[in-house]
C-alpha positions as CSV (number, residue, x, y, z in Angstrom):
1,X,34.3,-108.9,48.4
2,X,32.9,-106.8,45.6
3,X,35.2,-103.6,44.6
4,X,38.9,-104.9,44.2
5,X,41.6,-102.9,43.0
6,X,45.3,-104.0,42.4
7,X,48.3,-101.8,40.8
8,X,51.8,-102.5,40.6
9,X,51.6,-106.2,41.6
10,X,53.2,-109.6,41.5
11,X,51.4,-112.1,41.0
12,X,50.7,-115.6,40.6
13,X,47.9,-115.5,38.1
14,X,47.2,-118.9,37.5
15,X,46.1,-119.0,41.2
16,X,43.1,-116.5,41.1
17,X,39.9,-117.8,43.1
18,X,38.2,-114.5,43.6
19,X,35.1,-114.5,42.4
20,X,31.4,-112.2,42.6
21,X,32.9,-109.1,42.0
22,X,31.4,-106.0,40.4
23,X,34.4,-103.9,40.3
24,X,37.8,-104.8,39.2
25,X,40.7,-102.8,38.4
26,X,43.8,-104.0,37.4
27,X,46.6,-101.5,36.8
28,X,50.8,-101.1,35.5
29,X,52.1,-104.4,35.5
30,X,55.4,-104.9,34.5
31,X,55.9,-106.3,31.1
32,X,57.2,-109.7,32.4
33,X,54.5,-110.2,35.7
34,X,51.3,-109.7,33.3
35,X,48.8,-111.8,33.0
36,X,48.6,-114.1,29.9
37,X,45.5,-114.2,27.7
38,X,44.4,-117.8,29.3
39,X,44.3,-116.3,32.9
40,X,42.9,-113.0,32.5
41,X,40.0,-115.1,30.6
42,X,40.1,-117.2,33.7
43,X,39.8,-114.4,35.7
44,X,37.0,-112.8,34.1
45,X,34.8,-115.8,33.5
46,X,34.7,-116.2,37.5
47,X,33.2,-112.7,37.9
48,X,31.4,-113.1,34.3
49,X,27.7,-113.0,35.9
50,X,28.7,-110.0,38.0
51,X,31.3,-107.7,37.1
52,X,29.7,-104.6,36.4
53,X,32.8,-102.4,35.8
54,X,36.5,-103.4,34.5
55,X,39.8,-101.3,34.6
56,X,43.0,-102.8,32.9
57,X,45.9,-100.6,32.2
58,X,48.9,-101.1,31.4
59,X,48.3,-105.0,32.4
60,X,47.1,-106.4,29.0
61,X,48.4,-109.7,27.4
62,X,51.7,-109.3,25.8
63,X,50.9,-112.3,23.7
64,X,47.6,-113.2,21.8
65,X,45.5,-116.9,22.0
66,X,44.4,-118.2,18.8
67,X,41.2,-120.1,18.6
68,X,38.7,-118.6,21.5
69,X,34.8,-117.8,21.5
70,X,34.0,-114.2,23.4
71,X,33.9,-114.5,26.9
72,X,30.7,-112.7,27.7
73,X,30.3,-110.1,30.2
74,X,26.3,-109.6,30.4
75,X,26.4,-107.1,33.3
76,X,29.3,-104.9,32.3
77,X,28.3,-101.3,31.8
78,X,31.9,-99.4,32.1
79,X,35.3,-100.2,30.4
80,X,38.5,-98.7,30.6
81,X,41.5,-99.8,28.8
82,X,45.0,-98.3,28.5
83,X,47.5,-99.6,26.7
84,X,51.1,-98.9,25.3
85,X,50.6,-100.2,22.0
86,X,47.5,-100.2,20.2
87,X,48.2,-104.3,19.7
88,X,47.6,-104.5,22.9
89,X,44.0,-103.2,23.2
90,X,43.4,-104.9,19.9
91,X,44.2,-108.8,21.3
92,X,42.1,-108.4,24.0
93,X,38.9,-106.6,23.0
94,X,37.5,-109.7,20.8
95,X,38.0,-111.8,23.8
96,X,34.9,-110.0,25.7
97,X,31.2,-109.9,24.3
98,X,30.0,-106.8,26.5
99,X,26.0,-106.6,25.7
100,X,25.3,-103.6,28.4
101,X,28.6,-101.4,27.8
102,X,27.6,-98.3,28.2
103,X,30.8,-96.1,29.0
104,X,34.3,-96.6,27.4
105,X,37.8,-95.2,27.6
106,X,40.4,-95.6,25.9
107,X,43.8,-94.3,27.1
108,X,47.0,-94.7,25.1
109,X,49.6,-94.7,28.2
110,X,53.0,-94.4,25.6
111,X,51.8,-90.9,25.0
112,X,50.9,-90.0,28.7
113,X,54.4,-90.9,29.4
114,X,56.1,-88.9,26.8
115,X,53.8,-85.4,27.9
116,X,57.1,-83.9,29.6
117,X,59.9,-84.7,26.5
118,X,56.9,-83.2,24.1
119,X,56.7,-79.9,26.4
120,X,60.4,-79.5,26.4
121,X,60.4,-79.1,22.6
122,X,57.5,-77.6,21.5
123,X,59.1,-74.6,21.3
124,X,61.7,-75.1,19.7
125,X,60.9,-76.8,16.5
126,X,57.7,-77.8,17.4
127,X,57.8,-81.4,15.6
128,X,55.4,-82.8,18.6
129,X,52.9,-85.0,16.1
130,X,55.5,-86.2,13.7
131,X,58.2,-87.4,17.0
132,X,54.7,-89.9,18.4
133,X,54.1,-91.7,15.3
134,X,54.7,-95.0,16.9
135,X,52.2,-94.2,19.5
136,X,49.2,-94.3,16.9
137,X,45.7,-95.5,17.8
138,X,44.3,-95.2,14.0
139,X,44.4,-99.1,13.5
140,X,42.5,-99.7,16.6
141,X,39.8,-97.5,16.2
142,X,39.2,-98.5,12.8
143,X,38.9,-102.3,13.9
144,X,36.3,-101.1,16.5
145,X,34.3,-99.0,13.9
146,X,34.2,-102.0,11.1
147,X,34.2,-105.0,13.8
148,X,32.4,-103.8,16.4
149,X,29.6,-101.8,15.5
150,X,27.4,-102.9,17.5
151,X,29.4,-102.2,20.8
152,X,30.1,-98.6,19.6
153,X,26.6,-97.9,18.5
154,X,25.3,-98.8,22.3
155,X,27.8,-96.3,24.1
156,X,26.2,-93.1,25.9
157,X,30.0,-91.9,27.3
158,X,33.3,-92.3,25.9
159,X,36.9,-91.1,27.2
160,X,39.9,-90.8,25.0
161,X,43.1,-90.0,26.9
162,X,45.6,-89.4,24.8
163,X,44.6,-90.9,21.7
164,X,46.4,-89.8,18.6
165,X,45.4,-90.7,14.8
166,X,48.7,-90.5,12.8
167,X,48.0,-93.2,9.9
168,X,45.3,-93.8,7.5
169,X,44.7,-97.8,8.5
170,X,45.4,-100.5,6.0
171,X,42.1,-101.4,4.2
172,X,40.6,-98.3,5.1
173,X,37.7,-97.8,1.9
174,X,37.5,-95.0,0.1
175,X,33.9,-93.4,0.1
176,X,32.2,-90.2,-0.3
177,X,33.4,-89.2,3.4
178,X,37.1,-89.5,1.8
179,X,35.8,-86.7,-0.4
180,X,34.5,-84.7,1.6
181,X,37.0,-84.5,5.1
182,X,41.0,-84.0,4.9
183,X,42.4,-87.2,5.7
184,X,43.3,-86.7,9.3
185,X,40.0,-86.3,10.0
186,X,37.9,-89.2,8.2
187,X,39.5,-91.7,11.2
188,X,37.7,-90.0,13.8
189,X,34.8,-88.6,11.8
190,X,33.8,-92.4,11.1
191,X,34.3,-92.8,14.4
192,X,31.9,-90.4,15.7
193,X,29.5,-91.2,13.3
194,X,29.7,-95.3,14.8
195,X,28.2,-94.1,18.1
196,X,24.5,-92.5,17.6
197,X,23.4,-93.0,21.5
198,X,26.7,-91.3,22.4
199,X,25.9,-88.1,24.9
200,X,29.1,-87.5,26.6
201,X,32.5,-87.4,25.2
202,X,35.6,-86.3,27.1
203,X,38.6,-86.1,24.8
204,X,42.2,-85.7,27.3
205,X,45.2,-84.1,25.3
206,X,42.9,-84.2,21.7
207,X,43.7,-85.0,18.3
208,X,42.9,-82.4,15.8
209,X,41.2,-84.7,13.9
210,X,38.3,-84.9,16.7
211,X,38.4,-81.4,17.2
212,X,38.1,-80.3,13.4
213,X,35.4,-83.1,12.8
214,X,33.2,-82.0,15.2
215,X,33.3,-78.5,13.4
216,X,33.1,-79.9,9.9
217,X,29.2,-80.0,8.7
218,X,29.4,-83.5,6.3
219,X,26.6,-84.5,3.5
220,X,24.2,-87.7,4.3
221,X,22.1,-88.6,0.8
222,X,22.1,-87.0,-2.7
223,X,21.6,-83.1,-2.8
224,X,20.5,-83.1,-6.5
225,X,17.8,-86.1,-5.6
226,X,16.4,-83.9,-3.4
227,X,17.4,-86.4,0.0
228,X,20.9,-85.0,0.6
229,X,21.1,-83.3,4.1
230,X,24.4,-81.8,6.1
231,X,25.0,-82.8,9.8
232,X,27.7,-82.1,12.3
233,X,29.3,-85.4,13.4
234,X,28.8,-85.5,17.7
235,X,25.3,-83.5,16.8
236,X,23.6,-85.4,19.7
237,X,26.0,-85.2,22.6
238,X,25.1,-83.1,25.4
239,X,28.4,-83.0,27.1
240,X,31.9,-82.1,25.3
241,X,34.9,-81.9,27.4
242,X,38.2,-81.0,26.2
243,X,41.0,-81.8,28.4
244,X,44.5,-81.1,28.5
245,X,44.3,-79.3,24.7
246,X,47.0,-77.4,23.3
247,X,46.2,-73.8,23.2
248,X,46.4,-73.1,19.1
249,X,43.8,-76.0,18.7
250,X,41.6,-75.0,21.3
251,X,41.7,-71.5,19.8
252,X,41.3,-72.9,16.4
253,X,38.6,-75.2,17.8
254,X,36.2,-72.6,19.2
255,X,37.1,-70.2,16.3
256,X,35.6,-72.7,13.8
257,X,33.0,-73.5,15.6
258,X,31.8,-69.7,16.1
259,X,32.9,-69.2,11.5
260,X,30.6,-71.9,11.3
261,X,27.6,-69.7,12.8
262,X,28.2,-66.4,10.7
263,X,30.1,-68.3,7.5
264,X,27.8,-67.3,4.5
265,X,29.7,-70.7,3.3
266,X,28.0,-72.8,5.7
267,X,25.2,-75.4,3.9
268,X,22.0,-74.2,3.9
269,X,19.4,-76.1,6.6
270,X,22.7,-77.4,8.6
271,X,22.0,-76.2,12.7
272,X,25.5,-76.1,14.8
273,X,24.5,-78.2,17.9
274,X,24.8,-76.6,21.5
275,X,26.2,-78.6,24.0
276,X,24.5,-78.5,27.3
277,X,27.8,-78.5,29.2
278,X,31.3,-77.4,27.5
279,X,34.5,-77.6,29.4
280,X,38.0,-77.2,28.2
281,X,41.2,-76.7,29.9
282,X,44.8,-76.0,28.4
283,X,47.7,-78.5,28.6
């Protein structure tokens, strides 16, 4: 056995012997039939020398372990998480030390779920981002860029499915980027700007923070030392694909982006990068 794949299940955890897999997806546990912290570490060590990809959604630990080392994963290339709190995500990811991760998503399932309600009154007073507050990723993306570094900065594709940024995370520093970005953008912006090797991003129902940071040229070094040079955050992806957007910010998306090619207010020396391959639905 090497692929295995599991959804909606009841299980007896504790009694996992399945070991030598490559591919393992876990997915929608009940609340109550999840897997504690101690087991799914008992069930990732046994496939620790082999597993190459790992799905868990909505399976995650409700409740954290204190005092653990990382459980390393040396093979793993592919991650995907989803989660209906951001705590979630945020107890497990220090358990795993994931050397080869090369592709990660990220999928906040409270929002997927809420999709319907948020169409039913978007037309009417059209309150959709101030009703989802609770279902905020900024805290966990934040701990990824200041903690984990070095994971982000190895990534080549990353999904975001439904990922909202509603709150400026405690302890967040204030830098030059503050300065130069409206606040719901610096949380992705420092983001982007974590993941250098990153070539493909896919970004399902988007928050306008990603959107307007891609579009929003930012200063690296001092312009009046003569070492100050603007940049586009995501300059180096090849792929961009836009999901599930809503239609004013895909408009206002590629609007921006074309204002930034004829804006006599754009910086001097600062190129707009061309994808190889743009896609982009409506939600």
């Amino acid at each position: 056995l090497r692929n295995l794949q599991m959804s909606q299940v009841v299980a007896n955890w504790g009694a996992w012997r399945i070991g030598g897999l490559t591919s393992l997806t876990i997915g929608h546990v009940h609340q109550s039939q999840r897997p504690t912290m101690r087991h799914l570490r008992a069930i990732l060590a046994m496939n620790s020398c082999s597993l190459e990809s790992l799905e868990l959604q909505g399976c995650l630990p409700v409740h954290p372990l204190i005092g653990f080392r990382p459980l390393r994963l040396p093979k793993l290339s592919t991650l995907r998480i989803g989660y209906f709190t951001q705590d979630e995500a945020l107890r497990f990811l220090p358990h795993i030390d994931v050397p080869a991760l090369k592709s990660l998503a990220l999928c906040d399932i409270s929002t997927a779920l809420h999709r319907h309600h948020r169409r039913a009154i978007r037309e009417s007073l059209r309150p959709a981002r101030a009703i989802y507050h609770e279902a905020d990723s900024s805290k966990l993306l934040h701990e990824l860029y200041t903690t984990r570094s070095p994971l982000l900065a190895q990534l080549e594709s990353l999904e975001l499915m439904h990922v909202h940024l509603y709150h400026t995370p405690y302890g967040v520093s204030q830098d030059r980027l503050c300065d130069q970005l409206r606040i719901h953008r610096v949380c992705a912006v420092r983001f982007l700007l974590s993941m250098p090797s990153l070539k493909s991003l896919t970004l399902i129902e988007p928050d306008i923070g990603f959107l307007d940071g891609l579009n929003e040229p930012i200063l690296s070094g001092n312009l009046e030392s003569g070492n100050g040079i603007y940049f586009f955050p995501g300059f180096q992806l090849a792929t961009l694909r836009i999901i599930d957007a809503e239609y004013d910010d895909l408009v206002d998306f590629l609007l921006n982006r074309a204002d930034q090619v004829h804006s006599p207010t754009t910086p001097v020396a600062v190129e707009l990068p061309v994808f190889d391959t743009l896609e982009f639905t409506l939600e």
